[in-house]
C-alpha positions as CSV (number, residue, x, y, z in Angstrom):
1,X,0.0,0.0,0.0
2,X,2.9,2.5,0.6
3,X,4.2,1.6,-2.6
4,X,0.8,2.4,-4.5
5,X,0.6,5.6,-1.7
6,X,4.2,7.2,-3.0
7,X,4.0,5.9,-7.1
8,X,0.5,8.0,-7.0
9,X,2.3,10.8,-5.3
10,X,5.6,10.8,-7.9
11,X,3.1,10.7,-10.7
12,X,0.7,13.8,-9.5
13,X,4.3,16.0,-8.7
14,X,5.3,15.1,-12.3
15,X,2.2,16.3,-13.8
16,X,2.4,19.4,-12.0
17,X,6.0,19.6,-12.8
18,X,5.0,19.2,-16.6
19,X,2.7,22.0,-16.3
20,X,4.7,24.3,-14.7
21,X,7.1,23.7,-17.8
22,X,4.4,24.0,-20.4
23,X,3.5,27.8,-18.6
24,X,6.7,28.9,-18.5
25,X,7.7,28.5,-22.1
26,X,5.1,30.1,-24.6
27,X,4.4,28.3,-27.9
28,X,6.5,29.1,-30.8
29,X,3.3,31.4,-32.8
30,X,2.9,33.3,-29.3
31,X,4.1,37.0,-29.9
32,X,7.3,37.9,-27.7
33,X,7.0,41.1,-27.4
34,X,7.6,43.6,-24.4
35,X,3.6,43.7,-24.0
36,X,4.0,40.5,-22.4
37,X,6.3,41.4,-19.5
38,X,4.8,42.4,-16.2
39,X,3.9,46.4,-16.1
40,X,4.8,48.0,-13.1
41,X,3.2,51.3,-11.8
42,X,6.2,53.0,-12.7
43,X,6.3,51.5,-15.8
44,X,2.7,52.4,-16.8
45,X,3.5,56.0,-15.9
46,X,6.5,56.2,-18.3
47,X,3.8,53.8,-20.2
48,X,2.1,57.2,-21.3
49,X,3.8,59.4,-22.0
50,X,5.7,57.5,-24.7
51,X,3.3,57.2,-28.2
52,X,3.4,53.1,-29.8
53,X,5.2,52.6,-32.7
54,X,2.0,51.9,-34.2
55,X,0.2,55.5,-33.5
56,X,-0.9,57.2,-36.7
57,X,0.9,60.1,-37.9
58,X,-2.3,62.4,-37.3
59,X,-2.5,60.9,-33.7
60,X,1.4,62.4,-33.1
61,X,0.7,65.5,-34.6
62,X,-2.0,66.4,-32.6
63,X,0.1,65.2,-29.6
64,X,2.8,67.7,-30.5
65,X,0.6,70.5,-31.8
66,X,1.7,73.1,-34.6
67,X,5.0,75.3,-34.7
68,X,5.4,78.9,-34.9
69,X,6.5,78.5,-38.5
70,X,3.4,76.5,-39.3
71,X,1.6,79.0,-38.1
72,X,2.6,81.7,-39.7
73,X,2.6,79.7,-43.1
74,X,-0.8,79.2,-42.4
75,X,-2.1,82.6,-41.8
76,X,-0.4,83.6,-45.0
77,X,-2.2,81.5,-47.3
78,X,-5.4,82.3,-45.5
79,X,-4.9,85.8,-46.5
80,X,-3.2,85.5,-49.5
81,X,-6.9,83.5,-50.1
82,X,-8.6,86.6,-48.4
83,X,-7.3,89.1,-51.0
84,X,-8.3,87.0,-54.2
85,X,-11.7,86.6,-52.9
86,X,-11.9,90.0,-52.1
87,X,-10.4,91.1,-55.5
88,X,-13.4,88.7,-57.4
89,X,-16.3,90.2,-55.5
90,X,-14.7,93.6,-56.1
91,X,-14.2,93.4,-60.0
92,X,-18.0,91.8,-60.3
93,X,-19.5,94.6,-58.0
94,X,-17.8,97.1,-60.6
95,X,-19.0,95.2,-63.3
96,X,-22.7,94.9,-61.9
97,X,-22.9,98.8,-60.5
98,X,-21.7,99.9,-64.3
99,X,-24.8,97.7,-66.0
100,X,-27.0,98.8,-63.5
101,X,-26.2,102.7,-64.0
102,X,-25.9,102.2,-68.0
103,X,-29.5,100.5,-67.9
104,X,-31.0,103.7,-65.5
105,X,-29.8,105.9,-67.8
106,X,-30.7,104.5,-70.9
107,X,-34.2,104.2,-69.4
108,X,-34.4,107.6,-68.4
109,X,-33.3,108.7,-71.5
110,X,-36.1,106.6,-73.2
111,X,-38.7,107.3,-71.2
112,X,-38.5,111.2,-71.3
113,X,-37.5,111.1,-74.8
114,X,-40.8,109.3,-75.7
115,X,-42.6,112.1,-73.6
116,X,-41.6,114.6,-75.5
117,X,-42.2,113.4,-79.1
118,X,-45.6,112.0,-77.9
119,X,-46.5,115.4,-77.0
120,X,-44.8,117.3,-79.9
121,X,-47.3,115.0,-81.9
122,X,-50.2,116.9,-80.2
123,X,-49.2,120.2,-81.5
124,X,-50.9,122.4,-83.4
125,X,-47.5,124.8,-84.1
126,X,-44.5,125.1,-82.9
127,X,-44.7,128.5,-81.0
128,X,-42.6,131.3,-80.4
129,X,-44.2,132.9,-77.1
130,X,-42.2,132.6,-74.2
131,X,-42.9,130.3,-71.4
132,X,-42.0,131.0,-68.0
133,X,-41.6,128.0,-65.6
134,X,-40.2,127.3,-62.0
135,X,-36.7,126.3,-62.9
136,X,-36.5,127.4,-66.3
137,X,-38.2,129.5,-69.0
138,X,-37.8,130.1,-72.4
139,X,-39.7,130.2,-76.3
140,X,-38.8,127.5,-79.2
141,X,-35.2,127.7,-79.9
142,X,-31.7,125.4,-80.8
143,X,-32.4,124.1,-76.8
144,X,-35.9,124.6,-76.0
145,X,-39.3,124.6,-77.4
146,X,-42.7,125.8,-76.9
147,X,-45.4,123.7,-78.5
148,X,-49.0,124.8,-78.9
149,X,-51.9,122.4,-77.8
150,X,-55.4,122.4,-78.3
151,X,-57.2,122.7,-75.0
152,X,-59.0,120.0,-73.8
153,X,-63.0,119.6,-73.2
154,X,-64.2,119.7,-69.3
155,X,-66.0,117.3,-69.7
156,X,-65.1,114.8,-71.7
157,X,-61.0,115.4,-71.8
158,X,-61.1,115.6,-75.8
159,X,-59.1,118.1,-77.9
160,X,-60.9,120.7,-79.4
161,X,-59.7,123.2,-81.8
162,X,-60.5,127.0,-80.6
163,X,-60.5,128.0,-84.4
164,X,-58.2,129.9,-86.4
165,X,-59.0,133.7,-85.2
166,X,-58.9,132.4,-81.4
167,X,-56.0,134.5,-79.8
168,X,-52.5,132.7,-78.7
169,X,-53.9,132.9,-75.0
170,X,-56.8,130.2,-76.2
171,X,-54.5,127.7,-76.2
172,X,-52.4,125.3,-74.2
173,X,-48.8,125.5,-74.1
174,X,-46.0,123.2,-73.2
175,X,-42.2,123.9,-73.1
176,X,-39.3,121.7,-72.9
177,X,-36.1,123.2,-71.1
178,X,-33.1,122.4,-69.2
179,X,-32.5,124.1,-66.5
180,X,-29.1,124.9,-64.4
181,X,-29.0,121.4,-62.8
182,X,-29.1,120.0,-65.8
183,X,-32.8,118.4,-65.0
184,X,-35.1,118.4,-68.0
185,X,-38.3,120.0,-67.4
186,X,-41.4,119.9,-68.7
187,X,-43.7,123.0,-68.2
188,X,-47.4,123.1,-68.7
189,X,-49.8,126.4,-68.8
190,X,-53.0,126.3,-69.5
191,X,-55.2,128.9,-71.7
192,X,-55.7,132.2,-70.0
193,X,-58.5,133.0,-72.1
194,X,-60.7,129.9,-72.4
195,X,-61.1,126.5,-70.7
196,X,-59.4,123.4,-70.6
197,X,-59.3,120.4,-68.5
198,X,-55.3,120.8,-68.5
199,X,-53.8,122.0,-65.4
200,X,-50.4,123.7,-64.8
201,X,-47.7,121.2,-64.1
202,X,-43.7,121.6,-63.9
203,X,-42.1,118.3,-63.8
204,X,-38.8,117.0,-63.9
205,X,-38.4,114.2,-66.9
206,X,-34.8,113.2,-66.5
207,X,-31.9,114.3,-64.6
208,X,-28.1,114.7,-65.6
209,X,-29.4,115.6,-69.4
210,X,-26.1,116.8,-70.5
211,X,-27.7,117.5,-74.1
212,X,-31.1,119.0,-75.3
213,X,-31.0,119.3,-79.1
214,X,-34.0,120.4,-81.5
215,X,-33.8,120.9,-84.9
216,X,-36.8,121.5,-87.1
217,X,-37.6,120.6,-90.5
218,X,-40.7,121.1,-93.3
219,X,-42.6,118.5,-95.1
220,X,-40.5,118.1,-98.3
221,X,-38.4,115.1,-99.1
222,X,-35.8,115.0,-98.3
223,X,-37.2,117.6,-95.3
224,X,-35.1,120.7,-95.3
225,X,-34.4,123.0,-92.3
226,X,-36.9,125.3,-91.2
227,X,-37.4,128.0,-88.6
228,X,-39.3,126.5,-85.6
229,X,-42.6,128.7,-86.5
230,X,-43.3,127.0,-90.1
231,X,-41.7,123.8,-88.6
232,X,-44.2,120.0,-89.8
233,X,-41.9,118.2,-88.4
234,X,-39.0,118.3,-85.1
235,X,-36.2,116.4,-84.3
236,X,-35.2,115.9,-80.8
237,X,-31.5,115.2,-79.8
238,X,-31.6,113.9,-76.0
239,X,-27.9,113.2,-73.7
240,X,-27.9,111.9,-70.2
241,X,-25.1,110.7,-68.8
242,X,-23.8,109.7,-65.0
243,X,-21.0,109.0,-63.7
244,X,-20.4,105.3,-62.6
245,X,-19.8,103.7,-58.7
246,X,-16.4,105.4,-58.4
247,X,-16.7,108.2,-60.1
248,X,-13.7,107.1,-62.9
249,X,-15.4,108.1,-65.6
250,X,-18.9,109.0,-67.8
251,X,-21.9,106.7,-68.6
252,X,-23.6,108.3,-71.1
253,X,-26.4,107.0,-73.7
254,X,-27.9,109.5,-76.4
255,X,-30.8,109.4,-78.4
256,X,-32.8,110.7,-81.0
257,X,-36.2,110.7,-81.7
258,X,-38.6,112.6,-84.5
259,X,-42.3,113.9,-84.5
260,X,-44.7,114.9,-86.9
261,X,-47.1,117.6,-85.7
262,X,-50.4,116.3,-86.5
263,X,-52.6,118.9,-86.0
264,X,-50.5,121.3,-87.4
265,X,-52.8,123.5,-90.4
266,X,-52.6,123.4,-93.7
């Protein structure tokens, strides 16, 4: 029985022998690397402040932040990026404030050109009374004219012709001038002597008119220059012009225009 009792015994020590072996040596695949020793405390705190081998770059830049250089680099190109931006949005603010004004102007000038050959249409004669207005004055000359209108019914706003022997102060009168701001104005005066639904009126048509040209013509073909009293026919010359954003240099548009006075007689 003490034989069985100390061959059990030998046995069960060998096994644990063997496995202490077996523990202490790591199998050939097993990685033997410094991970595998014991850490200490003090080795875990030198632990972090040391990066792994295997840290990405972008990890170890952040860890060591930017230098003065880098900085500075930096800033440059943000304001070399800055200006170029800035120099685009200048260049098509230019661009877009000069297309703006040249549309204004050429507006204006259309829209008061219109108004005056639409009313020189009306006339009955070109006059050569003198007109006084507000801001200006003046009778039918090289830069101004006076056109003669039939007054217009009370009641029903029609034209009506006051007849050949009516005196000058029957009719209506209108007169186109420029005055010293270099506004056109229109002028309106109504008949002294009779009626007319027309009332007095001075109104600015366009500003910065740097031109008001009329020249007057008769009914022969080719028409041939007249003086403004046996005028058929006028031809208005109309200049405006601004300056543009920064005040370099002139946008300027100018147009002509031509009406037949319709109720002009025989």
């Amino acid at each position: 029985m003490d034989f069985k009792k100390k061959t059990k015994k030998l046995a069960f020590e060998a096994l644990i022998i063997r496995a202490k072996e077996e523990l202490a040596t790591p199998p050939s695949n097993y990685p033997t690397t410094p991970a595998r020793q014991r850490l200490t405390p003090q080795a875990m705190s030198g632990r972090q402040l040391s990066h792994h081998p295997t840290d990405p770059p972008s990890r170890l830049r952040l860890a060591q932040g930017i230098t003065l250089v880098e900085l500075l680099i930096g800033m440059a190109i943000l304001a070399f990026i800055s200006l170029m931006v800035g120099a685009v949005y200048v260049a098509h603010f230019r661009l877009f404030s000069n297309q703006s004004t040249n549309i204004d102007v050429a507006s204006q000038n259309r829209i008061a050109l219109d108004e005056m050959v639409n009313q020189i249409r009306e006339g009955n004669t070109i006059s050569s009374i003198t007109v006084s207005g507000n801001s200006c004055s003046g009778s039918s000359g090289a830069t101004t004219i006076v056109v003669r209108l039939w007054p217009l019914d009370t009641n029903t706003g029609d034209p009506y012709d006051p007849g050949t022997s009516a005196p000058d102060s029957a009719y209506d009168y209108v007169l186109y001038c420029k005055d010293s701001g270099n506004n056109l104005q229109k002028v309106v005066r109504k008949t002294t002597s009779g009626t007319s639904k027309r009332t007095n009126l001075d109104k600015i048509l366009a500003t910065n008119a740097s031109q008001l040209t009329f020249t007057y013509y008769d009914n022969s073909n080719p028409p041939v220059v007249v003086t403004p009293a046996t005028a058929a026919q006028v031809q208005v010359q109309l200049k405006i012009s601004q300056k543009n954003y920064d005040k370099k240099f002139d946008i300027y548009t100018d147009q002509t225009g031509k009406a037949v006075l319709r109720n002009k007689p025989n």
